[in-house]
DRENTI-551906 format. One record per residue (C-alpha): residue in three letters; x, z negated, y negated; residue number from 1. Coordinates in nm, 2 decimals. Each point is the difference from the previous one (the first is absolute). Last residue first. Layout:
N
+-----+--------+--------+--------+-----+
| res |     xx |     zz |     yy |   n |
+-----+--------+--------+--------+-----+
| ala |      X |      Z |      Y | NUM |
...
+-----+--------+--------+--------+-----+
//
This chain:
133
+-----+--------+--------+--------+-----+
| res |     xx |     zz |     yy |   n |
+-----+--------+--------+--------+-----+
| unk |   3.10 |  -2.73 |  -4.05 | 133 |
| unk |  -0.20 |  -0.08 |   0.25 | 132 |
| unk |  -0.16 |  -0.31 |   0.24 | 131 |
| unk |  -0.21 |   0.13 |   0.30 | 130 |
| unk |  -0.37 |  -0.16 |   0.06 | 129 |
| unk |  -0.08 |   0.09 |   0.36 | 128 |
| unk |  -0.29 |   0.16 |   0.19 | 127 |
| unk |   0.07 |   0.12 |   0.39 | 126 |
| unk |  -0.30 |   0.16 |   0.13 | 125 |
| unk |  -0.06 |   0.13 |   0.35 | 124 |
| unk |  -0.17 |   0.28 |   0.06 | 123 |
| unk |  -0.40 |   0.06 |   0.09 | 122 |
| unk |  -0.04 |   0.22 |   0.29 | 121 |
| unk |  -0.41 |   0.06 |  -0.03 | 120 |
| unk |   0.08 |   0.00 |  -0.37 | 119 |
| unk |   0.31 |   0.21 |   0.06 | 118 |
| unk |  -0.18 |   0.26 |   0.19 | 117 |
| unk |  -0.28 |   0.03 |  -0.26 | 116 |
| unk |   0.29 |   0.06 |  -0.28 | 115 |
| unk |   0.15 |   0.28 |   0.23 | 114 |
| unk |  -0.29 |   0.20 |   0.07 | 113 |
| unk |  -0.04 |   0.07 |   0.36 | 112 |
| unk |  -0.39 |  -0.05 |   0.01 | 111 |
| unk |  -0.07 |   0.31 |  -0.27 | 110 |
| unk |   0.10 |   0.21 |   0.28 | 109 |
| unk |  -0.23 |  -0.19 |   0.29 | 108 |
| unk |  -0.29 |   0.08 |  -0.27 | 107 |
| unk |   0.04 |   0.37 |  -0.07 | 106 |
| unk |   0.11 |   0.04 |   0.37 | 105 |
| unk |  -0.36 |  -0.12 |   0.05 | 104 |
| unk |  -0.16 |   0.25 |  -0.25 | 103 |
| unk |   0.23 |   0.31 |   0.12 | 102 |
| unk |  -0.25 |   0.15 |   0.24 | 101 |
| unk |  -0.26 |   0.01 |  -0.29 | 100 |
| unk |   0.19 |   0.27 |  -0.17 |  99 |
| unk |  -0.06 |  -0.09 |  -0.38 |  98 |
| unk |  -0.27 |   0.23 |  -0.11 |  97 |
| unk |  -0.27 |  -0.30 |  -0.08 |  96 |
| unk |   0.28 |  -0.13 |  -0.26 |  95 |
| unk |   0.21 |  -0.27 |   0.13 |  94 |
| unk |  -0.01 |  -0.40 |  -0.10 |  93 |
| unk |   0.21 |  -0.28 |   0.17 |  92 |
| unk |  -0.10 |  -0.29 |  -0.08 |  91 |
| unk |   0.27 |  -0.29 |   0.00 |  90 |
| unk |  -0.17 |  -0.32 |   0.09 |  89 |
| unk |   0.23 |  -0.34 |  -0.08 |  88 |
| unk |  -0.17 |  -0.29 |   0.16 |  87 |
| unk |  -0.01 |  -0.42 |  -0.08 |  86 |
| unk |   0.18 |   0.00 |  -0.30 |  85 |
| unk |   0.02 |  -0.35 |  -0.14 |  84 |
| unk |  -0.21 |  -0.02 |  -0.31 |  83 |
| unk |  -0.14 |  -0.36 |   0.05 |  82 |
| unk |  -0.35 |   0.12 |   0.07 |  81 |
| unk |   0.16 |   0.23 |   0.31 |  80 |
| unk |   0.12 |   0.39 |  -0.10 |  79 |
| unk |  -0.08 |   0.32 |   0.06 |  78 |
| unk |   0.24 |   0.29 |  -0.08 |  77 |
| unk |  -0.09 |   0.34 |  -0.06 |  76 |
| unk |   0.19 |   0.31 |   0.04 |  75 |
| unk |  -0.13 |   0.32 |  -0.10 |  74 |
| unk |   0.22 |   0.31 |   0.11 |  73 |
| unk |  -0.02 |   0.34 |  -0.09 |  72 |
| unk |  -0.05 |   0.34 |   0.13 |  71 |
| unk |  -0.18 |   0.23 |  -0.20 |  70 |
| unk |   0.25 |   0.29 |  -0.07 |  69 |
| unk |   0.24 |  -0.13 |   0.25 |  68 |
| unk |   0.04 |   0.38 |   0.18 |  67 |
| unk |   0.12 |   0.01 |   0.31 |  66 |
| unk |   0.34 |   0.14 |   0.06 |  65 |
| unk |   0.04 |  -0.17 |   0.33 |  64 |
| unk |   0.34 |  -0.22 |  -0.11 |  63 |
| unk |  -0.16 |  -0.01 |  -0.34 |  62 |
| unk |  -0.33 |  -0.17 |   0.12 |  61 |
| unk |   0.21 |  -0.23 |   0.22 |  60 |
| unk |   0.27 |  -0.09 |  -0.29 |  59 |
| unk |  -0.30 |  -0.05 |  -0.24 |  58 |
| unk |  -0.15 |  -0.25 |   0.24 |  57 |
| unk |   0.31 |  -0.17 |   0.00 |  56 |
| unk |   0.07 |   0.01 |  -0.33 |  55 |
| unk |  -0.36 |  -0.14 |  -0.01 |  54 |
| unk |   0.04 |  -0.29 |   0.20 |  53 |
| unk |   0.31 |  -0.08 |  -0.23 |  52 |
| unk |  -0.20 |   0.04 |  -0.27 |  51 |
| unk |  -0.26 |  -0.28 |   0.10 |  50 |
| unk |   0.23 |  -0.28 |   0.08 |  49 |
| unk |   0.20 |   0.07 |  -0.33 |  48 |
| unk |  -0.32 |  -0.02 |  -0.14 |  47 |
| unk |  -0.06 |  -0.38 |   0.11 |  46 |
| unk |   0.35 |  -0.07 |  -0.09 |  45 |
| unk |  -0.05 |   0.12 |  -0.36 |  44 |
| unk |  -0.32 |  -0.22 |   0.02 |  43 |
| unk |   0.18 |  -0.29 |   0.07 |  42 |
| unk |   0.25 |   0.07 |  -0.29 |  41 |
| unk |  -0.22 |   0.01 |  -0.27 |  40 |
| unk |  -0.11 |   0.34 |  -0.13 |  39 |
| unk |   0.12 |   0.06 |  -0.36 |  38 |
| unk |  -0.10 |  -0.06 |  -0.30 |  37 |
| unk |  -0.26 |  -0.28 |   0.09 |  36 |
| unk |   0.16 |  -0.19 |  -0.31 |  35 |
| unk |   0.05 |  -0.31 |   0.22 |  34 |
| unk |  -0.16 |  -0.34 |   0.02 |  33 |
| unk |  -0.17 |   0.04 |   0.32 |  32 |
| unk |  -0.33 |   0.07 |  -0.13 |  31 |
| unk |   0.22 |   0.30 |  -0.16 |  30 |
| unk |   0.12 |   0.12 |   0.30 |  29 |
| unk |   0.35 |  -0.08 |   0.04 |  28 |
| unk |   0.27 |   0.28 |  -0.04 |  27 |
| unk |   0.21 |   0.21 |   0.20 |  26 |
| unk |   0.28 |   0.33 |  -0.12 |  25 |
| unk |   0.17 |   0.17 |   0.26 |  24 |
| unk |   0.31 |   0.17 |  -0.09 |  23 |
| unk |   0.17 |   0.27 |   0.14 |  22 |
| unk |   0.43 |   0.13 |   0.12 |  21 |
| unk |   0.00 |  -0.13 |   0.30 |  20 |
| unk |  -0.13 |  -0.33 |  -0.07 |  19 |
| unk |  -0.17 |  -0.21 |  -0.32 |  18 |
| unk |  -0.26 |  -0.29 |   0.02 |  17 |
| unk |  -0.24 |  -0.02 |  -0.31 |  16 |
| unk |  -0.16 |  -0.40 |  -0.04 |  15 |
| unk |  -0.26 |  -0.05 |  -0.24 |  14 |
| unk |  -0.18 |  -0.30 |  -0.14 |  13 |
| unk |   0.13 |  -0.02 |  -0.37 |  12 |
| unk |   0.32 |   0.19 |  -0.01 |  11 |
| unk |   0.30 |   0.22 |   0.16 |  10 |
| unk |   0.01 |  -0.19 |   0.29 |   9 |
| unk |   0.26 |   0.12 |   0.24 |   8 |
| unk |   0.01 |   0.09 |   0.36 |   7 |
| unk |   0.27 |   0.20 |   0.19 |   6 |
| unk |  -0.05 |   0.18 |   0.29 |   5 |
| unk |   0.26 |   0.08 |   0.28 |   4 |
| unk |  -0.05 |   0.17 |   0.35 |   3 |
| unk |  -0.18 |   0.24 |  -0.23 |   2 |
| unk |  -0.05 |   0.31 |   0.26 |   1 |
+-----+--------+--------+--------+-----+
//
C-alpha cells in the first residue's frame, strides 16, 4: 500500500505519480490543453472508485467459486449544469445463470469498497510547500 507517492511532470500537461514500485502516468484532455495521452487525474479517481467495487465483487465470486464470465460493472456518474457530481451509480451486471440469491450480497459487497468509504469519511488534508536541497 503506497503510503508515499511522488509526482513529477515529465512534460506538457501531464503529471505521472510513482509508489511501490509503479508509475501512473495523467494528462489533460485535449480541450483542456493537454495531449489526451493519458486519462486525467479525475477520471483515474473515478475508476479507482469502480475497481475497488469490483475487487470486491471478484473477492465474493472467488470466495464461492462462481464463475465471473459476464459479470461486470458500469458505473455512471450524473452530474448538475456546473459539472459537480451529483450521484455515482455502479451497475452491477451478472449473466442470467448467476445465482439469484447472491444479487443483494452482490451489492452490499461492492458497498465496502475502500475509496467509497473514504468519500463518505473524507480525511483531513494538510498541504504545505517544503524547501529542498
Amino acid at each position: 500500500m503506497a503510503d508515499g507517492i511522488t509526482v513529477t511532470y515529465p512534460g506538457g500537461k501531464r503529471v505521472d505519480a510513482a509508489f511501490d514500485g509503479f508509475r501512473v502516468e495523467t494528462d489533460q484532455s485535449e480541450k483542456n490543453g493537454g495531449a489526451g495521452s493519458a486519462p486525467e487525474p479525475f477520471e483515474l479517481f473515478l475508476a479507482s472508485l469502480a475497481t475497488c467495487a469490483g475487487i470486491y465483487v471478484l473477492g465474493f465470486c472467488q470466495n464461492r467459486s462462481i464463475p465471473t464470465d459476464g459479470v461486470r460493472l458500469v458505473q455512471q456518474v450524473e452530474r448538475d449544469p456546473e459539472g459537480k457530481i451529483l450521484t455515482i451509480t455502479i451497475r452491477i451486471e451478472v449473466p442470467p445463470d448467476f445465482p439469484e440469491k447472491y444479487h443483494e450480497a452482490l451489492v452490499r459487497v461492492a458497498a465496502k469498497c475502500a475509496v467509497k468509504k473514504t468519500i463518505e469519511n473524507p480525511p483531513k488534508f494538510a498541504i504545505e510547500t517544503v524547501v529542498v536541497g
